[in-house]
C-alpha positions in Angstrom: -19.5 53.1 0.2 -17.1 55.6 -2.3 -15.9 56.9 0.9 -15.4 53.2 2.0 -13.5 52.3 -1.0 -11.4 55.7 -1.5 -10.1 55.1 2.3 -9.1 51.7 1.0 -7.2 53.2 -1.9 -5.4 55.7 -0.1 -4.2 52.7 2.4 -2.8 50.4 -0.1 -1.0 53.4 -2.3 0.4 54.0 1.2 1.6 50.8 2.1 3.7 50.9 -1.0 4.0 47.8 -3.7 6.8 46.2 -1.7 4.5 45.4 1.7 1.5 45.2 -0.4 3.5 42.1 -2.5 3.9 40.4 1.5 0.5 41.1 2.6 -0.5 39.3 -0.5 1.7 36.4 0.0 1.3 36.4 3.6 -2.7 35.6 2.1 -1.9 33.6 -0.4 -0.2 31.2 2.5 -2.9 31.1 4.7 -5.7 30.3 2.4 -3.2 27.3 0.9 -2.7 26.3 4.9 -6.5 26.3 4.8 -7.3 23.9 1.7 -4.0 21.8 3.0 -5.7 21.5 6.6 -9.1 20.7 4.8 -7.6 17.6 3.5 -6.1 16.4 6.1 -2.4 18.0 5.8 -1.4 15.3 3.0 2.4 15.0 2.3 4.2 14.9 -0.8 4.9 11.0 -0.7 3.4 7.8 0.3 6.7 7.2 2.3 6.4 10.5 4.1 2.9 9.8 5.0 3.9 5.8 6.1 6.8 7.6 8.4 4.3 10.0 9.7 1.5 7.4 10.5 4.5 5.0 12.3 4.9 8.2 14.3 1.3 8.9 15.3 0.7 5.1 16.1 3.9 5.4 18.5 5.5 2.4 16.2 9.9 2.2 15.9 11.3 3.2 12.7 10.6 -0.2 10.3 12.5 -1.2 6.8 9.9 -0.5 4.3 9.2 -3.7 2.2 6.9 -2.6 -0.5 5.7 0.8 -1.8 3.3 0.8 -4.5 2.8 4.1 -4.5 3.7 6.9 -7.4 6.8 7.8 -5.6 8.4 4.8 -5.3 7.6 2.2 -8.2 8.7 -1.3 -7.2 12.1 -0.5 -8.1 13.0 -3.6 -6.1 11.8 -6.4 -8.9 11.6 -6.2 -12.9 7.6 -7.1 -12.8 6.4 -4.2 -15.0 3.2 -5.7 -16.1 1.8 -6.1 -12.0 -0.1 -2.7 -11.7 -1.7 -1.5 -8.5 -3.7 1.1 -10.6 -4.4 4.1 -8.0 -4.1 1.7 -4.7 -0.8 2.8 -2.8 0.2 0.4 -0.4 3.4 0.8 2.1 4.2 -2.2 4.0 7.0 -1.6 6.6 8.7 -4.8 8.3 9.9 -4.8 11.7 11.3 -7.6 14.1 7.7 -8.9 15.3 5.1 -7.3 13.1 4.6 -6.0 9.2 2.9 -2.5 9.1 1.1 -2.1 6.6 -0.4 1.5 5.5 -3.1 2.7 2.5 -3.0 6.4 2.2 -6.4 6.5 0.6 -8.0 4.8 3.6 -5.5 7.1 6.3 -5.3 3.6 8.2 -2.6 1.5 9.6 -2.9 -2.1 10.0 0.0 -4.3 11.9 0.3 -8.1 11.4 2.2 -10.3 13.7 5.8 -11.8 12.4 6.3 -15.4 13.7 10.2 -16.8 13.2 10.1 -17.4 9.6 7.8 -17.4 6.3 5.4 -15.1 7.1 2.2 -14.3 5.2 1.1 -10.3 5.2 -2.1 -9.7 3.5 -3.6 -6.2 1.5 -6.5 -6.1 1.8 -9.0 -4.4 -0.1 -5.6 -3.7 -2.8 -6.1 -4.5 -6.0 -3.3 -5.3 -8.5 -4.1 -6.7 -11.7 -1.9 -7.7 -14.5 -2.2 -9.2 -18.6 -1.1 -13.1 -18.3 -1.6 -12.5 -22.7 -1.8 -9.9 -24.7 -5.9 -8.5 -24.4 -6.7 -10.1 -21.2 -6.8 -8.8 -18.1 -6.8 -10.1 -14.4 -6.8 -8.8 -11.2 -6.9 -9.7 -7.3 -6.2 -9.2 -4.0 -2.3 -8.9 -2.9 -0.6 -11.0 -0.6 2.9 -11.1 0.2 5.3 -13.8 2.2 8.0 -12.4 4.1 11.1 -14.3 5.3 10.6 -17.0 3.1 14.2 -19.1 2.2 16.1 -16.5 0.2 17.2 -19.5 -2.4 13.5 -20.3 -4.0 12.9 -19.8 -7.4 9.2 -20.5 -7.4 6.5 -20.1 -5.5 2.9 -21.3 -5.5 0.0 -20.9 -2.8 -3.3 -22.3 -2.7 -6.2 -20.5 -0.3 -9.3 -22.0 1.1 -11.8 -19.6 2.3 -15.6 -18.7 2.9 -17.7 -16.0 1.7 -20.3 -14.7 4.2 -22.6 -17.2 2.6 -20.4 -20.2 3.8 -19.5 -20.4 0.1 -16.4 -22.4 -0.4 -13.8 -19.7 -2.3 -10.7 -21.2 -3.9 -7.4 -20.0 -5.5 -4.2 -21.5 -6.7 -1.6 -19.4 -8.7 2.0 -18.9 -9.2 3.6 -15.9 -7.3 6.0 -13.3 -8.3 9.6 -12.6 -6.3 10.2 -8.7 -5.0 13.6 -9.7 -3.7 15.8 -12.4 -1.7 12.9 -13.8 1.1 9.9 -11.8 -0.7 7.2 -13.1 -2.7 4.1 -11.5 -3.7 1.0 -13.3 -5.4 -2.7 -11.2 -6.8 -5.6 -13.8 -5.2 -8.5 -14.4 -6.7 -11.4 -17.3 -6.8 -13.2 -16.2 -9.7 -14.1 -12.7 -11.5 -16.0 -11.4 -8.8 -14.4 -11.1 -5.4 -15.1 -9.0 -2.0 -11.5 -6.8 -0.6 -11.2 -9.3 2.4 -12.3 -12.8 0.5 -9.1 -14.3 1.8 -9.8 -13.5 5.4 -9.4 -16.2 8.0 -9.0 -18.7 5.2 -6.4 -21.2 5.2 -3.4 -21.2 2.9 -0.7 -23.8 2.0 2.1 -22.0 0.4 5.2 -24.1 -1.6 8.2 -22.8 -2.8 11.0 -24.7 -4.8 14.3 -24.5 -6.1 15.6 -23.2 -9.7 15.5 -27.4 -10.6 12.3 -27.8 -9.2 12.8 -29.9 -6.2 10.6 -28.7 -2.9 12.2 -26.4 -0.4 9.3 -25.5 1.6 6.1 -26.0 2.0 4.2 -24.4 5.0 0.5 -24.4 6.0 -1.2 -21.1 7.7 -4.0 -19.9 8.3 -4.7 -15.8 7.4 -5.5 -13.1 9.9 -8.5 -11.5 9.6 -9.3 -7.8 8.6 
């Protein structure tokens, strides 16, 4: 074993500190390769991983819409107090479909786009927000695309069933990402499944900065 460890010495002290410093890189990279490949060769950013998922799933190059994620804040609106918490979300739009992405599931769900509003739910996303100071709420996300770029307000109201046959209802006031964008956090009570929403029907109306009705267009939601 001395013998072992002697031969060992004399190797290294030949080698030199220069080539020992690249052997011990050269490990020091394969073991990280390792622990990267054990988790599934994560990328830096949410968008990085959204691009690379668009490319697995063979899908064109889409506008990305919404990015919750800690890379990319919603730096498209001035709604501090909606917080996603630790749920990233990428949505990509694309003539046709809305791609939607959650790195912590790894999974890619599309949506169809029909000519105009369009709803594109998040399922099992929480965002929650503080309507007052000291109370908290929270729900399921889902967003209208193409909606008329002039509304000022939006409201939707969803009918749904729980597994039970339950009747689940919500009504609530939506918030605007940007021009044709609105966003609203669903929910029928305090407790709530990821998918209550799910093939319930929705009646969405948005109206002008004076109040008056520009739209108001009934739906029903895709399931999960």
């Amino acid at each position: 074993m001395k013998k072992g460890w002697r031969k060992l010495e004399s190797i290294w002290e030949r080698l030199g500190w220069g080539k020992m410093l690249v052997i011990n890189l050269a490990l020091c990279a394969f073991l990280m390769v390792l622990i990267w490949s054990r988790f599934g060769y994560p990328l830096p950013t949410a968008e990085m991983e959204f691009r690379r998922m668009e490319r697995t799933h063979l899908l064109p190059r889409s506008e990305i819409v919404f990015n919750s994620g800690k890379d990319g804040p919603l730096r498209w609106r001035d709604l501090p107090e909606l917080d996603f918490g630790r749920d990233d979300i990428v949505i990509g739009a694309r003539d046709g479909y809305a791609c939607v992405y959650k790195p912590e599931y790894n999974i890619v769900k599309t949506y169809h786009l029909a000519e105009g509003t369009t709803p594109v739910p998040m399922y099992h996303v929480t965002a929650r927000w503080m309507p007052s100071p000291g109370t908290i709420r929270a729900g399921i996300p889902l967003m209208f695309l193409q909606t008329p770029e002039e509304a000022e307000q939006a409201m939707v109201e969803i009918n749904a069933k729980d597994s039970g046959g339950k009747d689940l209802r919500y009504r609530g006031e939506g918030w605007r990402l940007a021009p044709g964008q609105w966003i609203f956090a669903a929910a029928p009570g305090d407790s709530f499944s990821g998918d209550w929403y799910a093939g319930g029907s929705y009646t969405l109306t948005l109206c002008r900065a004076d109040g008056s009705l520009l739209l108001e267009k009934n739906g029903t939601l895709e399931e999960y």
